[in-house]
C-alpha positions in Angstrom: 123.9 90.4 108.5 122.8 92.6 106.0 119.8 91.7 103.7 119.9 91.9 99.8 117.8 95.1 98.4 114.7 93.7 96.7 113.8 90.0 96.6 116.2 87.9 98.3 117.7 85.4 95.8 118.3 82.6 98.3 114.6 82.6 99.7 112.7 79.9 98.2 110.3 80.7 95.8 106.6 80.2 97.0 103.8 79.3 94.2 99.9 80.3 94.5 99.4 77.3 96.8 102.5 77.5 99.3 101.7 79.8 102.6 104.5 81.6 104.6 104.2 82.6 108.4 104.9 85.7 109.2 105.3 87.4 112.7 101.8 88.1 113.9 101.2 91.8 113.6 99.1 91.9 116.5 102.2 91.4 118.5 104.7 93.6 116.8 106.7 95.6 118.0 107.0 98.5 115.6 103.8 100.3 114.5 104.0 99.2 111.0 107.1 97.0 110.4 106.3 93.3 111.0 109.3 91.6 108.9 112.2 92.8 106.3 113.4 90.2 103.7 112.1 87.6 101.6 111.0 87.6 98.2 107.5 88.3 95.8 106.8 85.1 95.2 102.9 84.7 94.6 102.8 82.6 98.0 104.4 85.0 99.7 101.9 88.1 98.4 98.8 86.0 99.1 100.4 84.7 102.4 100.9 88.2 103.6 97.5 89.5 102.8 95.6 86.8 104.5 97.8 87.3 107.6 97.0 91.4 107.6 100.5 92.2 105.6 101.9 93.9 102.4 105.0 94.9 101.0 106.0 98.6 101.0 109.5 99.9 100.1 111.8 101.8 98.0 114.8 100.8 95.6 117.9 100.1 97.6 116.1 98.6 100.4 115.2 95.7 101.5 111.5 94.0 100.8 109.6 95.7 103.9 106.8 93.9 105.2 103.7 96.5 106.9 100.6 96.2 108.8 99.8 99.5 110.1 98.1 100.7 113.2 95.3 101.7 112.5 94.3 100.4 109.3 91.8 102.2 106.8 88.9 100.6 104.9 86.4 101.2 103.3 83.0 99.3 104.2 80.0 98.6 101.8 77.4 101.0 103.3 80.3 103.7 103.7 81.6 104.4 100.4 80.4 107.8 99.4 79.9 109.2 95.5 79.4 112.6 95.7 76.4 114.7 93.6 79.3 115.3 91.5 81.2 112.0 90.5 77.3 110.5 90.5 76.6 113.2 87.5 79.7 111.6 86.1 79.4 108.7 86.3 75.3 108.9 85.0 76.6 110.6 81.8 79.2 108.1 81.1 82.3 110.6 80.5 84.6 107.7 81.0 84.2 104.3 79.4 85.1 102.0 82.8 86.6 98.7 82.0 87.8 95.8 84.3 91.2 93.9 83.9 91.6 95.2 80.1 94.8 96.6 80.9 96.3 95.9 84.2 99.7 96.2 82.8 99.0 99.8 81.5 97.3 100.3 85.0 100.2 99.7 87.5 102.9 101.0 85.3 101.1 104.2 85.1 100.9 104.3 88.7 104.5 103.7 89.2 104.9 106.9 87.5 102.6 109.3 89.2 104.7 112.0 91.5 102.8 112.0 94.9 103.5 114.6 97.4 106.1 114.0 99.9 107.3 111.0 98.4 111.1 111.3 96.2 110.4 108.2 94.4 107.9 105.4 93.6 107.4 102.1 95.5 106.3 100.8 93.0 109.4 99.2 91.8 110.0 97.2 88.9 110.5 93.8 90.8 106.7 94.9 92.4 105.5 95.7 88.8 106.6 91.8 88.2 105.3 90.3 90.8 101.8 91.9 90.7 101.9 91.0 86.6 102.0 87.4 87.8 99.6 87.9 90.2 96.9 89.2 87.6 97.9 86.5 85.8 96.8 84.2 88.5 93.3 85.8 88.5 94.5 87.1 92.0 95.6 91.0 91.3 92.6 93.3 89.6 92.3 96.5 87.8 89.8 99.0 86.5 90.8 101.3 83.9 89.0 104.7 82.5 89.1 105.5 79.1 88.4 108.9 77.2 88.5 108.2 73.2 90.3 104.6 73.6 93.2 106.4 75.7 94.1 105.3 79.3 92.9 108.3 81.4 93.3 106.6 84.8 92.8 103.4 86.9 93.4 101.3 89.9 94.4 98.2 90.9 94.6 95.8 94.1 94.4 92.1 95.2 91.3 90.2 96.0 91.2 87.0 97.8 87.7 85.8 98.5 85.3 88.3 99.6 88.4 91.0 100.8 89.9 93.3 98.1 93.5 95.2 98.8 93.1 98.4 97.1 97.2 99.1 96.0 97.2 102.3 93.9 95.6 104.7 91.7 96.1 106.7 89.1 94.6 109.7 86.9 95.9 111.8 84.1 92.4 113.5 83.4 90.3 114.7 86.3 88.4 112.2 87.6 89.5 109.4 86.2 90.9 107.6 89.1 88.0 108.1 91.2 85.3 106.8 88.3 87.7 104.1 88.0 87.6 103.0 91.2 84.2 103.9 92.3 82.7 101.8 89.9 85.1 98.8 90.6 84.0 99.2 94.2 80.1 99.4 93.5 80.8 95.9 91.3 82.7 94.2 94.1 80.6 94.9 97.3 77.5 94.1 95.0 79.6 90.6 94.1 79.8 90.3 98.3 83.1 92.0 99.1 83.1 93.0 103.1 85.4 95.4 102.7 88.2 97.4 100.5 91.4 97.8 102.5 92.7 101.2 101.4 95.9 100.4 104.2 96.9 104.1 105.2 94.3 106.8 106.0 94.5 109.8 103.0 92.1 112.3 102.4 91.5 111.0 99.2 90.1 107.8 100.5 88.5 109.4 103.4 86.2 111.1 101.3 85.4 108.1 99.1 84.3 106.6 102.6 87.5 105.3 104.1 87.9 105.2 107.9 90.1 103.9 110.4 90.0 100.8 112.4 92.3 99.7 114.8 94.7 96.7 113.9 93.7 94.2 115.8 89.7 94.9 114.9 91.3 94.8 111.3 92.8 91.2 112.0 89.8 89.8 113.4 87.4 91.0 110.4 90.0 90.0 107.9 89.9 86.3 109.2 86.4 86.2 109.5 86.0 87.4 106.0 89.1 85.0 104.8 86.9 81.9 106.5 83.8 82.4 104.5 
């Protein structure tokens, strides 16, 4: 049987305080694929990022559930700001604001063209669902201003003392990386453990990202999810 591309219609819809089990991704067997289907429910986000999980796909597919082997993250006494991005930062070349615009934020990053990649995953059912999310208090962004216009941002999900890092964006050099430098100085300073940054890229890598394997990412993510 073939499933319905996006959100599935006919699968109920999960609120913030409903939980879905998905397979456990320790025991999958693909390297990233744990589960195809469902819908973007806000139970169903927040019940795939506490189990390890997010949605990743294109238009014309189905909703593609991933937990990949290894995962990258970026811990607290790892995240690196170079001389640079410091100076930068220190002169205050970007006015750095949190959750003023997470709309603006994720559409913008919808539209950035990223190398080897024919279209965005960020589709508009996504764009939805993560709307409602930051709604919830649950999705977050950080936006980077030059002369009150949107030079570049991030955004991503925290639940407790874990933050999802989804996407990023910049239409002015720098912007994405002050953006998201400073929203990861403010979170690990309010007791984050750790931003997932989910595939390794050299980008991340030399913000401080490193790999981890998937089942040492499980077992921090719980531990972190139980405090």
């Amino acid at each position: 049987m073939s499933l319905p591309n996006g959100p599935d219609p006919d699968f109920p819809f999960l609120d913030e305080n409903e939980r879905f089990q998905f397979p456990n991704p320790v025991e999958a067997e693909h390297n990233s694929i744990i589960a195809w289907g469902g819908n973007l429910s806000p139970g169903m986000l927040l019940s795939a990022y506490e189990q390890g999980i997010f949605p990743w796909y294109s238009n014309g597919e189905p909703i593609i559930w991933h937990s990949p082997d290894p995962r990258f993250i970026i811990f607290p006494e790892k995240l690196h700001i170079s001389g640079s991005m410091k100076k930068i930062l220190k002169q205050g070349r970007f006015n750095i604001t949190f959750d003023r615009d997470f709309p603006g934020v994720i559409k913008a990053c919808s539209k950035i063209k990223r190398r080897g990649q024919g279209g965005t995953w960020i589709t508009g059912d996504m764009i939805n669902a993560y709307n409602e999310l930051h709604h919830l208090g649950m999705a977050r962004s950080a936006e980077a201003y030059i002369e009150g216009e949107l030079a570049g941002g991030c955004y991503g999900i925290r639940i407790g003392k874990a933050f999802f890092g989804e996407s990023m964006f910049a239409k002015k050099p720098n912007a994405s990386k002050a953006a998201f430098l400073t929203l990861a100085r403010f979170l690990f300073s309010d007791g984050v453990r750790f931003i997932d940054c989910q595939q390794p890229t050299r980008h991340m890598e030399s913000l401080g990202g490193e790999k981890i394997s998937r089942v040492d990412f499980i077992t921090l993510l719980k531990e972190t999810l139980s405090q």
